[in-house]
N, C-alpha and C positions, 0 to 999 in steps of 0.2 A: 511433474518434471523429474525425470532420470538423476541423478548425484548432484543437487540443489549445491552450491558455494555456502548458503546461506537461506534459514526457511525460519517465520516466526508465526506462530499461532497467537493470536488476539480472540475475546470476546465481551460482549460486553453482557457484564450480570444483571444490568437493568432489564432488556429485552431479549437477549438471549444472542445476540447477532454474533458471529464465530468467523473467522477471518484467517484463513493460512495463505502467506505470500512465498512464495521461491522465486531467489533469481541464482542467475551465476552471471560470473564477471569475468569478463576476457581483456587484455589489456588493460583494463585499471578502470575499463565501463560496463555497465548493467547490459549483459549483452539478450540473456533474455529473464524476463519477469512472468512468472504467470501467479493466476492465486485462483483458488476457492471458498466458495462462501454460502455461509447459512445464513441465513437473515432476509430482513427487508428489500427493499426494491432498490433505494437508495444507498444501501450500504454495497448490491453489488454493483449497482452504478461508480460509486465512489471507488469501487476496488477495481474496477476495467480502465475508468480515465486514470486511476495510479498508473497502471500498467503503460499505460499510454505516455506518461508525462517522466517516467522511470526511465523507460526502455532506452539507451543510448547515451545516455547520461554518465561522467564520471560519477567515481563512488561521493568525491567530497561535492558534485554539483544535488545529486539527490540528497543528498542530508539538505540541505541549501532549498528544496523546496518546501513548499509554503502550503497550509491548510487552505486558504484564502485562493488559491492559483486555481486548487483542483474544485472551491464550489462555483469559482467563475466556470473550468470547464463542463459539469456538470450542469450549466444554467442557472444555477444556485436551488438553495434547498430550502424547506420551510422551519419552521425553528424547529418544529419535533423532530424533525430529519439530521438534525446538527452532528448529533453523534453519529454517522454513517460516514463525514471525512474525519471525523475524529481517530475510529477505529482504523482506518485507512492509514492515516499519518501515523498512528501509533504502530502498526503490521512493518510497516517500511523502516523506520528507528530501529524496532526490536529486530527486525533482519541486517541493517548496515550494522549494527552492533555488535553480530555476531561476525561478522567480515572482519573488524577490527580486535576482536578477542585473542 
């Protein structure tokens, strides 16, 4: 994405999974999200239903979603998979954070 509003890089040191979101905001909503990602099957699963569950959303309704939302969307995950919405929810926080800086 072209001049991102806002872009945070995650990874996690356990497995290696690396995680960069951008979005920009137009009127005061996530107008577009996108991310890339190294890792597992599940983690970019978990970072495309973000995009999905993001996209259109005020800035203070995306702080407001929930870990638990995106592994219903996903079909849910198996316990070793856990950390894949972890990384997710955490890419999205470190990105609304920087919006409010």
């Amino acid at each position: 994405m072209d001049n991102p509003d806002a872009f945070a890089e995650v990874e996690n040191p356990v497995c290696g999974d690396i995680l960069r979101l951008s979005l920009k905001v137009a009127d005061g909503r996530i107008s577009e999200i996108r991310f890339r990602c190294k890792g597992c099957v599940p983690a970019m699963a978990c970072a495309s239903a973000l995009t999905e569950l993001a996209k259109g959303k005020t800035v203070a309704e995306a702080w407001r979603l929930r870990r638990e939302k995106l592994v219903d969307i996903v079909g849910g995950l198996p316990e070793a998979s856990t950390h894949a919405s972890h990384l997710a929810m955490d890419a999205l926080a470190a990105a609304l954070k920087k919006l409010t800086a």
